[in-house]
C-alpha positions as CSV (number, residue, x, y, z in Angstrom):
1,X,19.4,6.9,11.5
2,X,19.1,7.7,15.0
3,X,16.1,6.9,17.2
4,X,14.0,10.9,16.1
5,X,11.8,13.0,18.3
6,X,9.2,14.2,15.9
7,X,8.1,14.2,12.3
8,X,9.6,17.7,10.3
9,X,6.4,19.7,10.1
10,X,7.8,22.8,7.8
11,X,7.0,22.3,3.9
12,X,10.4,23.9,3.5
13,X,12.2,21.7,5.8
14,X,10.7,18.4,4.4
15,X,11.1,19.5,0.8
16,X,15.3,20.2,1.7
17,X,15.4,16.6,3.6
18,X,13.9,14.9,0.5
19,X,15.9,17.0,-1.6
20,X,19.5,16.4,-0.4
21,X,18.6,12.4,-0.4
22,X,18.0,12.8,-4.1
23,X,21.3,14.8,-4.6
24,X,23.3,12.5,-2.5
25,X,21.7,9.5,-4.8
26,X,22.1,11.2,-7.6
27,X,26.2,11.8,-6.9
28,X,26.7,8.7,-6.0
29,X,25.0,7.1,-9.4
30,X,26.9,9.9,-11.3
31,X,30.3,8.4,-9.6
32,X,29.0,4.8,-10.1
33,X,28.6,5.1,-14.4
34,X,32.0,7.2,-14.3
35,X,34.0,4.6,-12.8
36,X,32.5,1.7,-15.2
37,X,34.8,2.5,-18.6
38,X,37.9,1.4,-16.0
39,X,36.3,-1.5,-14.2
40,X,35.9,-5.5,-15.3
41,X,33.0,-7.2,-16.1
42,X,32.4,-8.8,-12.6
43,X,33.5,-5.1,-10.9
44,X,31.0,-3.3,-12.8
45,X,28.4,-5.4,-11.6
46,X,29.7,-5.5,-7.8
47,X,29.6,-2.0,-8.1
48,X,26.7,-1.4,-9.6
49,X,25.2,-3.5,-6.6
50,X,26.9,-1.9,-3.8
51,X,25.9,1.7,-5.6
52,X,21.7,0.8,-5.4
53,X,22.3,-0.9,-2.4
54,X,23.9,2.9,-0.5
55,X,21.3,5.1,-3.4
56,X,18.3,2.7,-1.6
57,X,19.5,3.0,2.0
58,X,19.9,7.0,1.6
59,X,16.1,7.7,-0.3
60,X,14.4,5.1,2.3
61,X,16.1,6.9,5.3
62,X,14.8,10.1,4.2
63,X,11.7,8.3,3.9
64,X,11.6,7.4,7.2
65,X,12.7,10.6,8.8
66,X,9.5,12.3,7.0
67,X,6.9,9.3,7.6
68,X,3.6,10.2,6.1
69,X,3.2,10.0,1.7
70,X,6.7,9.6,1.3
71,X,6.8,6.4,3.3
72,X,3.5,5.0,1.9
73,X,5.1,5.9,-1.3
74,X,7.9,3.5,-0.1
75,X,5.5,1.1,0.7
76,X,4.2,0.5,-2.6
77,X,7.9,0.7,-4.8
78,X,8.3,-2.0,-2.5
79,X,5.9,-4.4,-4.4
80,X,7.0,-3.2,-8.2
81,X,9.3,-5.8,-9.4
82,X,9.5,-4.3,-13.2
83,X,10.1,-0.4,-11.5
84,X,12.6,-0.8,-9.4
85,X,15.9,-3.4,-8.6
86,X,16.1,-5.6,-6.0
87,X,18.4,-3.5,-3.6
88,X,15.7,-0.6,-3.7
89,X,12.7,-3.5,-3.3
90,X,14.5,-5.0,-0.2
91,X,15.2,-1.5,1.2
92,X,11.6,-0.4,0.7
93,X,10.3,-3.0,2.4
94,X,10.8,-2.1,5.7
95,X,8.4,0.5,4.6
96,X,5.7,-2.3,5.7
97,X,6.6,-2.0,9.6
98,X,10.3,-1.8,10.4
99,X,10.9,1.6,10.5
100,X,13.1,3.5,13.1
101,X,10.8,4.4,15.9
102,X,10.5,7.6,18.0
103,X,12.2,7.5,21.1
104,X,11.0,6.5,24.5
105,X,10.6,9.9,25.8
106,X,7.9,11.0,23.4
107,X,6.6,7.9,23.7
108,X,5.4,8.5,27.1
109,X,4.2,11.9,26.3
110,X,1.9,11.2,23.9
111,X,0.6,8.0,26.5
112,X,0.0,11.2,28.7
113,X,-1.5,13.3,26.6
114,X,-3.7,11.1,25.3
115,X,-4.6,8.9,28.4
116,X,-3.8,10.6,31.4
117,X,-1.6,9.0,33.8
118,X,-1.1,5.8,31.0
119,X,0.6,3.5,34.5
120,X,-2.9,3.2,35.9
121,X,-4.4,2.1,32.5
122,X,-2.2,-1.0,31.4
123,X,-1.0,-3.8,33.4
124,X,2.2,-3.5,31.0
125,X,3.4,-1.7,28.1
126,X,6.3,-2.5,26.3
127,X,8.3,1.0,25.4
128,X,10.1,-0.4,22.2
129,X,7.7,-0.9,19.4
130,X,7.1,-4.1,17.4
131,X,5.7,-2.6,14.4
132,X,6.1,1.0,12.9
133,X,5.4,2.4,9.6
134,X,4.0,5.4,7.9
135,X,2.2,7.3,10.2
136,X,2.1,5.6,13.6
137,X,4.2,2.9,15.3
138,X,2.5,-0.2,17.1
139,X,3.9,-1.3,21.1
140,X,2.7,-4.1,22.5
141,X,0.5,-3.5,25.8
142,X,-1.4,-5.5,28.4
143,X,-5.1,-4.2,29.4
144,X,-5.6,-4.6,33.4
145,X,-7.9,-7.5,32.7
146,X,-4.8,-9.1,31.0
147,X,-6.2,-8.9,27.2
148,X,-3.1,-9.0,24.8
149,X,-3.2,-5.6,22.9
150,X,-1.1,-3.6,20.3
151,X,-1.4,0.1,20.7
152,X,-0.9,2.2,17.6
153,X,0.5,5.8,18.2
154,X,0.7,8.5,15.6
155,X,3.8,10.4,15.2
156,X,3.3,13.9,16.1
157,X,3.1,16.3,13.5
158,X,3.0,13.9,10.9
159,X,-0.6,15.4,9.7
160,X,1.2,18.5,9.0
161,X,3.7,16.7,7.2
162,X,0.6,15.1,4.7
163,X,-0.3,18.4,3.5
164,X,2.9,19.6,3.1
165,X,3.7,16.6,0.8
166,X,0.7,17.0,-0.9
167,X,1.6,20.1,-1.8
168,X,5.5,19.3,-3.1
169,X,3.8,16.7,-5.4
170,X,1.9,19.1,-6.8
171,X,4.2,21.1,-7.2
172,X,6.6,18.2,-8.7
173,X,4.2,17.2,-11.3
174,X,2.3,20.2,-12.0
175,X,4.2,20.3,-15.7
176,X,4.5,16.7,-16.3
177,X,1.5,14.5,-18.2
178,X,1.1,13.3,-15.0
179,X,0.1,16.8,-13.4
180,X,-3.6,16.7,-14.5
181,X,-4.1,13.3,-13.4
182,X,-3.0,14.5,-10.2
183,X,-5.0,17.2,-9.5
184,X,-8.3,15.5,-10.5
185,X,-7.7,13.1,-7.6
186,X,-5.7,15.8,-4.9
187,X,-9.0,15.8,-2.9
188,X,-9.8,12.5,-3.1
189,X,-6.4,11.9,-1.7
190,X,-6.3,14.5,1.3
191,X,-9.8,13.6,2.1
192,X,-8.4,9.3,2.4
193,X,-5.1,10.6,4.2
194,X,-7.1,13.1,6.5
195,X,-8.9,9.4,7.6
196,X,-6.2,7.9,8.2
197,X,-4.7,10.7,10.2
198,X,-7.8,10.6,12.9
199,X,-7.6,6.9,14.7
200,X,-11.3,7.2,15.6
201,X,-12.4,6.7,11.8
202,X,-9.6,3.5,11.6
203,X,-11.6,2.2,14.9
204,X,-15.2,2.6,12.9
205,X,-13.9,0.9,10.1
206,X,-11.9,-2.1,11.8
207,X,-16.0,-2.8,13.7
208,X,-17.3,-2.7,10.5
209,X,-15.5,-4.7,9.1
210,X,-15.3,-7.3,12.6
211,X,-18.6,-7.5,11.9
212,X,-19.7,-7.6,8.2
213,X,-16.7,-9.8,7.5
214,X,-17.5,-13.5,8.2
215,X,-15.3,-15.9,6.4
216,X,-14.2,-18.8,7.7
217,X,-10.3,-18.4,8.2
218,X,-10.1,-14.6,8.1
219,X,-9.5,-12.8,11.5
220,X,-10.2,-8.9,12.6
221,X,-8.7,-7.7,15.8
222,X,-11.5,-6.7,18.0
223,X,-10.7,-2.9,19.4
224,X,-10.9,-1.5,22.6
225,X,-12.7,1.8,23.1
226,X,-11.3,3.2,26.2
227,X,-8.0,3.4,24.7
228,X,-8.9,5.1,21.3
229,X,-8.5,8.4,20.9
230,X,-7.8,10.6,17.6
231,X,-4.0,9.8,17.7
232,X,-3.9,6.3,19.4
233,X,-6.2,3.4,18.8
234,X,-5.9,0.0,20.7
235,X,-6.5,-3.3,19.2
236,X,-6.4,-7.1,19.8
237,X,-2.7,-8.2,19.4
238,X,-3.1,-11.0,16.4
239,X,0.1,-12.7,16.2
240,X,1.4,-14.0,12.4
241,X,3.9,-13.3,10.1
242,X,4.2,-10.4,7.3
243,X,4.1,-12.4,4.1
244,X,7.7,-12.1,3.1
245,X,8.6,-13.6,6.8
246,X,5.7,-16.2,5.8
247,X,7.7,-17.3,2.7
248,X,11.0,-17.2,4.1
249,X,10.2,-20.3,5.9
250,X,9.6,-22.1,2.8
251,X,5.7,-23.0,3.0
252,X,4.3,-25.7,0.6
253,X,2.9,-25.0,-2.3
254,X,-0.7,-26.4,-1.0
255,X,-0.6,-24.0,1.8
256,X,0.8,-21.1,-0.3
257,X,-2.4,-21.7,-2.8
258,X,-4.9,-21.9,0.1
259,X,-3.8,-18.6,1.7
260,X,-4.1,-17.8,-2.3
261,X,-7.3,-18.2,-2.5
262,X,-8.8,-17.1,0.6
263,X,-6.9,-13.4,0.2
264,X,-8.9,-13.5,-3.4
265,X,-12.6,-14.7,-1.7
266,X,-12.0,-11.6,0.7
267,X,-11.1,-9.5,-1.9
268,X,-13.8,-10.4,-4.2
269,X,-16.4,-10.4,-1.1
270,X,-15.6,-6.9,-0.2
271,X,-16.1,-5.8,-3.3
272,X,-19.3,-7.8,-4.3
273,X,-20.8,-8.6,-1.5
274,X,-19.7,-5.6,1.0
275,X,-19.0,-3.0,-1.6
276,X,-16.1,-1.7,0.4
277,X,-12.5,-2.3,0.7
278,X,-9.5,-2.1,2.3
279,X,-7.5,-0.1,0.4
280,X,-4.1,0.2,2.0
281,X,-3.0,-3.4,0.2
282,X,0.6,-2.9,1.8
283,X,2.1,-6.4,3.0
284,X,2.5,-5.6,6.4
285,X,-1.2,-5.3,6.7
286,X,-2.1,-8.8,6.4
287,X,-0.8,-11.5,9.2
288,X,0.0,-15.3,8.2
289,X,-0.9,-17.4,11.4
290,X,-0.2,-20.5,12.9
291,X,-3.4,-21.6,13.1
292,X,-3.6,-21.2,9.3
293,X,-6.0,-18.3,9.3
294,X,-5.5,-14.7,7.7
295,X,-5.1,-12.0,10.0
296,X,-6.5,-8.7,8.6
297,X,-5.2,-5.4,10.0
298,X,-5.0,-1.5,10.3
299,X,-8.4,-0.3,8.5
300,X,-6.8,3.4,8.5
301,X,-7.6,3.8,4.8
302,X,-11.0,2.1,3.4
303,X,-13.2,3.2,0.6
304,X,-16.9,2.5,-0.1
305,X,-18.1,1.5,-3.3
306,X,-21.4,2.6,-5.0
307,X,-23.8,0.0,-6.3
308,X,-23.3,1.1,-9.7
309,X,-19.6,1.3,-9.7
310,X,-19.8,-2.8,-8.6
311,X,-22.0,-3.6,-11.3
312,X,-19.9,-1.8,-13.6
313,X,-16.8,-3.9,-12.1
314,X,-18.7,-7.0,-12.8
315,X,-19.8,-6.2,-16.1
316,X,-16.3,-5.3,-16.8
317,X,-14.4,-8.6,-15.9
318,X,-17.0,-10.9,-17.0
319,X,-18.4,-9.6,-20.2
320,X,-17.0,-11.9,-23.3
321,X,-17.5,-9.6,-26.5
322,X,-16.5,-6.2,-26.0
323,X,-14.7,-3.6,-28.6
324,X,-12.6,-0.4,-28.0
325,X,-15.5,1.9,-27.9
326,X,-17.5,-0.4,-25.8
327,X,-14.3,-0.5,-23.0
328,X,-14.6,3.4,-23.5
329,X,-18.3,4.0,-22.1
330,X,-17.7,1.3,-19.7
331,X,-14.5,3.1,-18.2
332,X,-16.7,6.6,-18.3
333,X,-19.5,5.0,-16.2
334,X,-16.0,3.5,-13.2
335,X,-15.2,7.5,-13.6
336,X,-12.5,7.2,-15.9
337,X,-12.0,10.0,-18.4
338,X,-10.2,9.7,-21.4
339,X,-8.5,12.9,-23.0
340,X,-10.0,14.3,-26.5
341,X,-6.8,15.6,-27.6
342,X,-5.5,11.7,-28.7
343,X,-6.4,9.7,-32.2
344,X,-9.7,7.8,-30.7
345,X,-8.3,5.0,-32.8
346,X,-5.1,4.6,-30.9
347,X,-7.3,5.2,-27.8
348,X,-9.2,2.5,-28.3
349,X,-6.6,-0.1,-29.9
350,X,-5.2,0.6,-26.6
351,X,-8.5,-0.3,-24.2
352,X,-8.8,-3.7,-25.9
353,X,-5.1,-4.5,-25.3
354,X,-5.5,-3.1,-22.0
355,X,-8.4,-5.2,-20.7
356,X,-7.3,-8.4,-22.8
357,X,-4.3,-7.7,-20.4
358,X,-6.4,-7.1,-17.3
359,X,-8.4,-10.3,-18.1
360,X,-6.6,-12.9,-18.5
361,X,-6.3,-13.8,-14.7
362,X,-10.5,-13.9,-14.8
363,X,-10.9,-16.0,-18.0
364,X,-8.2,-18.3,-17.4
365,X,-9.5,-21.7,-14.7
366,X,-6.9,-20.8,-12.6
367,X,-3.9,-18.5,-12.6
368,X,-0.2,-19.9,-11.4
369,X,1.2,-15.8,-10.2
370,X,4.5,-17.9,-9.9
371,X,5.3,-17.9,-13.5
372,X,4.4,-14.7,-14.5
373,X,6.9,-12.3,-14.7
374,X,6.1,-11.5,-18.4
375,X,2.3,-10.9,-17.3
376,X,3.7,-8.6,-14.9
377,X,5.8,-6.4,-17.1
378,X,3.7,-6.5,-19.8
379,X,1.3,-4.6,-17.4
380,X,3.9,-2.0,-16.2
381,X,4.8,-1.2,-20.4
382,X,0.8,-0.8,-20.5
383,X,0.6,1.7,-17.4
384,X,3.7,3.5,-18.9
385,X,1.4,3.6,-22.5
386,X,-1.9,4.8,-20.1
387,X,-0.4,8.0,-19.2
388,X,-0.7,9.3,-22.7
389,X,-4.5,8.6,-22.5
390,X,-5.9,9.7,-19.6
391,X,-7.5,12.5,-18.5
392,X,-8.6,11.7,-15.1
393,X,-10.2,9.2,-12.9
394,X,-12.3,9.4,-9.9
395,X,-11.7,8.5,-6.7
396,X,-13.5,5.2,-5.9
397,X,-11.4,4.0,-9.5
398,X,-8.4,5.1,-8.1
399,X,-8.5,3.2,-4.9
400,X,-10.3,0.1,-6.4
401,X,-7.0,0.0,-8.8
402,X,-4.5,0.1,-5.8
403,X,-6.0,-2.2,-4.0
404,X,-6.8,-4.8,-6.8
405,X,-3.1,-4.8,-7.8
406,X,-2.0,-5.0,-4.0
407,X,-3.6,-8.1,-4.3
408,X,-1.8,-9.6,-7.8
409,X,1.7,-8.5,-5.9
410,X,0.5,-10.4,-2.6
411,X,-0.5,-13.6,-4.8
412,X,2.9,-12.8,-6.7
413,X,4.9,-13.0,-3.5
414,X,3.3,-16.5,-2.7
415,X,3.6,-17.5,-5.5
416,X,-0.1,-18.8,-5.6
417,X,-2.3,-20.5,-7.9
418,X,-5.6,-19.5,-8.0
419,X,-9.4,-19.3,-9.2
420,X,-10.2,-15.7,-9.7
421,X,-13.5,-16.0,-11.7
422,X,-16.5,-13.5,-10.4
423,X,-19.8,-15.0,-10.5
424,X,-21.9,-12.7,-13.0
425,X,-24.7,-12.0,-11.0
426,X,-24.8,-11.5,-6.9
């Protein structure tokens, strides 16, 4: 894919671009499982492999060439070992922060628009990012009083593009069982992507949580004011390695469980202690240092959590004796509705299985996410077996979900053992 000058803006237009990957995928399965009646064994399965690996490249270039949900969509397949094979995985990936950048022309525009004359206001800037993803790409910069900073800039025209997506989505799922579930959360979702979208809000959050965060080992870039405006926010240039980078170089398993652990404290501090999160779990988001500290970044999406929603959590993951009906009222208080249409016997037979599922991490001394590829799919059949039962969930659930199973991929990825147990009072 060649270097692009701006995000498609027109519904129409980015409906036709996703659409023609999906027909060009879909041909080139179709030709794949026509071919397999004349092939060997061993040909079959070379060409099975070449087929996801050309099917992946063409759905994650579309991807790219929209930005915006589609990619963050991206980012997440990229996690779901059970959903998804490997060639599609390692394709998605790049989701994180190695996507094609927008050339170096509109790069200075928006430096223009946005600063003014953008020579008099760095020492240097480096015109070829080192980080781009879903709705902005990241160049490293040097402030005039020779700070080391990474400057996000948002693509143009990539807000448009939100809504539009929104609306194909909709319009996707309207007549599926997952169209209700869907529209119950549409504005929760426009209002968390409408955040994003404005860099001001991401500089708020990434103070707040500068300063509320204080755990030894964990790092938030500091941000710089006088380069932050609604489409470009400046930071602190942490340097570290995105976790699959971080595993790549083989760490040891005491290291591996130490970063482990200190990703679960955070979590489990945010949520407990801080009551908010961030909830944009994506690996790229979290830097492995040298110094053997965490490096936390891009607070674009963050969701704040209601006193009684954390004590329900609580109550949830350390409550011994529960029952189906109990699980139910529980869920109801989170904001999780349950539809009325379904036996409440199979509803419920379902809730226990569910949260005996959910649980075991949290009742277990420690948890080894190296071994546990049944766990995992185990938990993908059960989310397949949810869609039949609910109704809807609210917002705060929603996030606190995405976020919480960002984390058991991240652990997965290490391959981590860990202690997750939650106090049961503050």
């Amino acid at each position: 894919m060649s270097h692009s000058s701006a995000v498609p803006r027109s519904g129409f237009v980015r409906g036709s671009i996703l659409g023609v990957a999906v027909a060009r995928a879909s041909a080139r399965k179709a030709g794949q499982v026509l071919a397999v009646p004349f092939r060997r064994k061993l040909g079959r399965a070379r060409d099975k492999q070449e087929t996801d690996e050309r099917v992946a490249k063409l759905l994650f270039d579309a991807c790219s060439t929209l930005r915006g949900a589609p990619l963050k969509l991206a980012q997440v397949l990229a996690t779901e070992d059970e959903l998804l094979p490997s060639a599609y995985r390692e394709q998605f990936s790049l989701a994180s922060h190695r996507v094609e950048p927008i050339n170096r022309a509109l790069v200075g525009k928006i430096l223009r628009v946005e600063l003014g004359d953008s020579r008099t206001r760095f020492r240097a800037f480096e015109d070829i990012p080192f980080a781009a993803a879903s709705l902005g790409q990241v160049h490293a910069a040097t402030a005039l009083n020779g700070d080391a900073l990474a400057v996000k800039l948002q693509y143009p025209g990539v807000g448009d593009g939100v809504e539009a997506d929104l609306r194909l989505v909709k319009a996707v799922l309207g007549p599926t069982q997952l169209g209700p579930a869907f529209e119950a959360c549409l504005g929760e979702l426009r209002e968390r992507l409408l955040e994003e979208l404005d860099y001001r809000c991401e500089a708020e959050n990434t103070l707040w949580f500068r300063e509320h965060v204080r755990m030894a080992g964990v790092v938030v870039p500091r941000v710089y004011a006088e380069y932050t405006t609604k489409h470009l926010i400046a930071t602190e240039r942490l340097t570290g390695r995105h976790a699959l980078e971080y595993m790549a170089n083989q760490p040891c398993q005491q290291e591996r469980n130490r970063y482990g652990q200190l990703l679960v404290d955070l979590f489990h501090h945010s949520v407990f202690d801080l009551q908010c999160i961030h909830a944009d779990p994506n690996f790229g988001n979290y830097l492995f240092r040298e110094d053997g500290s965490l490096g936390l970044i891009d607070f674009g999406c963050v969701r704040r959590l209601d006193a009684q929603f954390v004590e329900g959590l609580r109550c949830f993951f350390t409550q011994e004796d529960y029952d189906g009906e109990t699980i139910e009222q529980l869920h109801r208080s989170l904001g999780v509705v349950y539809r009325t249409d379904v036996p409440k016997k199979g509803l419920r037979d379902f809730l226990v299985r569910w949260t005996q599922w959910l649980r075991v991490p949290y009742l277990s001394e420690t948890f080894d996410y190296a071994h546990q590829r049944e766990y995992f799919a185990e938990g993908f059949a059960l989310g397949n077996e949810s869609r039949r039962y609910v109704g809807r969930a609210a917002g705060a659930y929603l996030y606190f979900g995405r976020s919480h199973h960002g984390l058991q991929r991240l652990l997965q990825t290490l391959g981590a053992t860990v202690r997750l147990r939650i106090p049961s009072t503050s």
